[in-house]
C-alpha positions as CSV (number, residue, x, y, z in Angstrom):
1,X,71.5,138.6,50.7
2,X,74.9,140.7,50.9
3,X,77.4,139.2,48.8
4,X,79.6,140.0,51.4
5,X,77.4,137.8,53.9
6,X,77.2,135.4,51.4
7,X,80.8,135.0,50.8
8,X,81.6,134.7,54.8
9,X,79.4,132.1,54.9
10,X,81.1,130.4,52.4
11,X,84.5,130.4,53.9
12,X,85.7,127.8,56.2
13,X,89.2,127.9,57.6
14,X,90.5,124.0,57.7
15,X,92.0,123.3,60.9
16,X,95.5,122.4,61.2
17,X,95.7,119.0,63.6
18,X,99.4,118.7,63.3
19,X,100.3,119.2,66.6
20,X,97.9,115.9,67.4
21,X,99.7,113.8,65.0
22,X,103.3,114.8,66.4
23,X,101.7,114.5,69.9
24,X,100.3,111.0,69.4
25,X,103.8,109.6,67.6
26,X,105.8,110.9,70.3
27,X,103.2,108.7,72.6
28,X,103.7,105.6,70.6
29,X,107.4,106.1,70.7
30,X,107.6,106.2,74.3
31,X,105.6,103.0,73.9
32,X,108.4,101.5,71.6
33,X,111.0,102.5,74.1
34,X,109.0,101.1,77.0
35,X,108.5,97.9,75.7
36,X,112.0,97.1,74.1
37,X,114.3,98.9,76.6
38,X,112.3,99.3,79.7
39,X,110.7,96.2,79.8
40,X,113.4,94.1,77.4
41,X,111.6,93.4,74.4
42,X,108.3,92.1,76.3
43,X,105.2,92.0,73.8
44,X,101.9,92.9,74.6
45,X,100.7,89.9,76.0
46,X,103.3,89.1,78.1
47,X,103.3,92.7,79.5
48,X,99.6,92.8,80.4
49,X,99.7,89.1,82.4
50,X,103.1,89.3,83.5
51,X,102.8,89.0,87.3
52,X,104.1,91.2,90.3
53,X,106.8,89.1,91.1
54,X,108.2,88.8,87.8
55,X,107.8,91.8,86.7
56,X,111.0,94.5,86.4
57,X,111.5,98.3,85.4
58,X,107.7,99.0,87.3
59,X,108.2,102.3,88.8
60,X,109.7,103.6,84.9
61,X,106.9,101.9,82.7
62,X,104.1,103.6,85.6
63,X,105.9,107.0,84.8
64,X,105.9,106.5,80.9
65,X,102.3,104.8,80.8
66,X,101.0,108.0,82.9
67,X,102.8,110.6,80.9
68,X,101.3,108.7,77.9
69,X,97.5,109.2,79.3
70,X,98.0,112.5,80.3
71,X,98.8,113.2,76.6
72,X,95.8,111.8,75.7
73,X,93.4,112.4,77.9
74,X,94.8,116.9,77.4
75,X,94.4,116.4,73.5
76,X,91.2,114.7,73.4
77,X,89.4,116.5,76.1
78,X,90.9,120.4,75.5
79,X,88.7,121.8,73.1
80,X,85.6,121.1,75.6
81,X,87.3,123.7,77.6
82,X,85.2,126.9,78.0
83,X,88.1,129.4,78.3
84,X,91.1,129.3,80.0
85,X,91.3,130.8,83.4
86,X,92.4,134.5,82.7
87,X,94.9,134.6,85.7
88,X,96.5,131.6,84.0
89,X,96.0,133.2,80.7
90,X,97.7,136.2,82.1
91,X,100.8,134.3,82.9
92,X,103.2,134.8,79.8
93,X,106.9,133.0,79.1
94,X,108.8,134.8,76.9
95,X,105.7,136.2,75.1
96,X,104.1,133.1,75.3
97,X,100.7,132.0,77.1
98,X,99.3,128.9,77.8
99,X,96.2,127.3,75.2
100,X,93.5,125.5,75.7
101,X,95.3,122.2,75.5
102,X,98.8,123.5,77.6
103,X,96.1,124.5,80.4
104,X,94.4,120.8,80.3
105,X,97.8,119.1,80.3
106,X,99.0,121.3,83.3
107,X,95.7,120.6,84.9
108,X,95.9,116.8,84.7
109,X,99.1,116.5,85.3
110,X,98.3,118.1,88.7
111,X,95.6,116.3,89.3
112,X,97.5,113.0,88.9
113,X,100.8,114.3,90.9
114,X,98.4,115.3,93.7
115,X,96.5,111.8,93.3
116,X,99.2,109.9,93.6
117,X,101.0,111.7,96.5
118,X,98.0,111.8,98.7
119,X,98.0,107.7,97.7
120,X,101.2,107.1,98.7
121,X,100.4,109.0,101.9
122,X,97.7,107.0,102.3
123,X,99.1,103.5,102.6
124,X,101.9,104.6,104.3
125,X,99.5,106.3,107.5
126,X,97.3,102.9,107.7
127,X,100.3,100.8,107.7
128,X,99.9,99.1,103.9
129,X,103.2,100.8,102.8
130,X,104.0,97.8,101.4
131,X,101.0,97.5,99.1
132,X,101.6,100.7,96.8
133,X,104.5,99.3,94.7
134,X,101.9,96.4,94.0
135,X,98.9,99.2,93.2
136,X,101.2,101.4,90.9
137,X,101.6,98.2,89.0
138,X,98.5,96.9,88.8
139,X,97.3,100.4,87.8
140,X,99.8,100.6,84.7
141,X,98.1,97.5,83.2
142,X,94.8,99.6,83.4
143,X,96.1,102.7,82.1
144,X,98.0,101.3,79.5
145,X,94.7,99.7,77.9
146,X,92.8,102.9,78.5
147,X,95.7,105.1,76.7
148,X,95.2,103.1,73.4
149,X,91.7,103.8,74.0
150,X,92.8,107.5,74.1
151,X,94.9,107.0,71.1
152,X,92.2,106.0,69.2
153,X,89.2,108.8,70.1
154,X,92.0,111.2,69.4
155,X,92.5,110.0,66.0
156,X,88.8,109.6,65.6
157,X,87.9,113.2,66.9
158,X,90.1,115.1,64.6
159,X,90.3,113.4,62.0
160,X,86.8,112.1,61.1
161,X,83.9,114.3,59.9
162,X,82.1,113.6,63.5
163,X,79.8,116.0,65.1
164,X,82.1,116.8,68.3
165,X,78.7,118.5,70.3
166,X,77.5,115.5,70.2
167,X,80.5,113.4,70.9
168,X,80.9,115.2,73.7
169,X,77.9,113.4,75.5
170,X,79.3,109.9,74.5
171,X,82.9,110.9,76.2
172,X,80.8,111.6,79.3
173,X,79.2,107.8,79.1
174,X,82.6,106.0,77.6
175,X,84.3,108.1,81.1
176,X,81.9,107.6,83.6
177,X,82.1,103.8,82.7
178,X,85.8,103.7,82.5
179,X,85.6,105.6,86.1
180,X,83.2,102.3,87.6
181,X,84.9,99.8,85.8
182,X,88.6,101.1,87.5
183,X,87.0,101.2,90.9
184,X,85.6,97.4,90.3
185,X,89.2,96.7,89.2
186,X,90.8,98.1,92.0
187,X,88.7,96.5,94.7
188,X,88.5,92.8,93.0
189,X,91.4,92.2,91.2
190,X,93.7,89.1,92.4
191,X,97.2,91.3,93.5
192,X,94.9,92.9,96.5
193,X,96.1,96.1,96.0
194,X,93.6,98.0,98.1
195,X,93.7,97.8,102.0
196,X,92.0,94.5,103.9
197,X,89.4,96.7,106.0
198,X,86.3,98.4,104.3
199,X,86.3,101.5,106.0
200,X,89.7,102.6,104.4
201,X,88.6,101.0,101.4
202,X,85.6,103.9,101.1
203,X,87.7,106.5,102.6
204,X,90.6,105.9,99.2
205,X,87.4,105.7,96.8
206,X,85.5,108.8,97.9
207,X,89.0,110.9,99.0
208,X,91.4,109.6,96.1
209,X,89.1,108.8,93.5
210,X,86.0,110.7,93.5
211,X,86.6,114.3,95.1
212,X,89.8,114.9,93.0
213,X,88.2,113.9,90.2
214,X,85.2,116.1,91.0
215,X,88.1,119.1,91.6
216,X,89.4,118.4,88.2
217,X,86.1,119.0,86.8
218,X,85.5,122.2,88.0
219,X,88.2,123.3,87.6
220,X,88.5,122.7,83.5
221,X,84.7,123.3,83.1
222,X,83.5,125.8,85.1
């Protein structure tokens, strides 16, 4: 064998994951602020069994608890991404173009903008207007958990000597069960946040929950 093929073989160039670390402490500080400014020194339990009613500060804690997942969802799930879109790729700042992981944030933030819009739109045309202050709530109690969930694969994934091939297949599983398990918390839990009559309960699950979702997919993966 070449010495020079021997040599490249050889040679690994360490990744550098700092931009994870500073990405995932500025995470946990909006956390910090949430919880001592936003929601006046609540602790955990408190905040994840505090009720509608007594509840303050919703709409800011929703905004920081999504910004939060979007975070982490974009840092755990960018490398997966094939290639970035070339007439995304082709749009430049000041010299600069978007990455992998600048392309999956824009993406999901998108996706949840959109999400939400058409949601709001949603109970306001079938006359539950008065239900989506109680859903966004509700909903930051689930995202919250599944954040710290995020926190911790991203740690895991970057900085454990994992196969990430293969871990790829469990993220699909650990997903696809986080994906059922929402949809069973949204249609039994206790506030009633989605509307009394079935038919518009499909029509949110298969408009506002599956066939964005399905949209996202494509368009990260394909």
């Amino acid at each position: 064998m070449p010495l020079s093929q021997h040599f490249t073989n050889q040679v690994r160039v360490p990744e550098n994951n700092d931009w994870v670390i500073f990405i995932l402490l500025g995470c946990i500080f909006l956390y910090l602020f949430m919880m001592n400014i936003v929601e006046r020194e609540a602790n955990l339990r408190d905040f994840l069994i505090q009720k509608y009613y007594d509840a303050s500060n919703n709409l800011p804690s929703w905004v920081i608890t999504s910004c939060v997942t979007a975070l982490t969802l974009s840092v755990l799930i960018s490398q997966y991404i094939p290639t970035v879109p070339k007439f995304v790729a082709d749009l430049q700042v000041l010299g600069y173009q978007l990455n992998k992981f600048g392309f999956c944030l824009i993406a999901v933030i998108l996706f949840y903008l959109i999400r939400t819009s058409l949601g709001f739109l949603f109970f306001q045309s079938i006359g539950d207007g008065k239900k989506w202050t109680t859903f966004y709530f509700t909903a930051t109690k689930f995202y919250f958990i599944l954040s710290f969930l995020l926190i911790i694969l991203c740690v895991i994934h970057y900085y454990f000597p994992i196969d990430r091939n293969k871990m790829f297949l469990y993220y699909l599983f650990f997903f696809s069960f986080v994906f059922i398990f929402k949809l069973f918390f949204y249609l039994f839990h206790k506030n009633n946040i989605l509307p009394e009559k079935w038919y518009y309960k499909f029509l949110y699950i298969c408009t506002l929950q599956i066939a964005p979702l399905l949209l996202l997919w494509k368009l990260l993966f394909f």
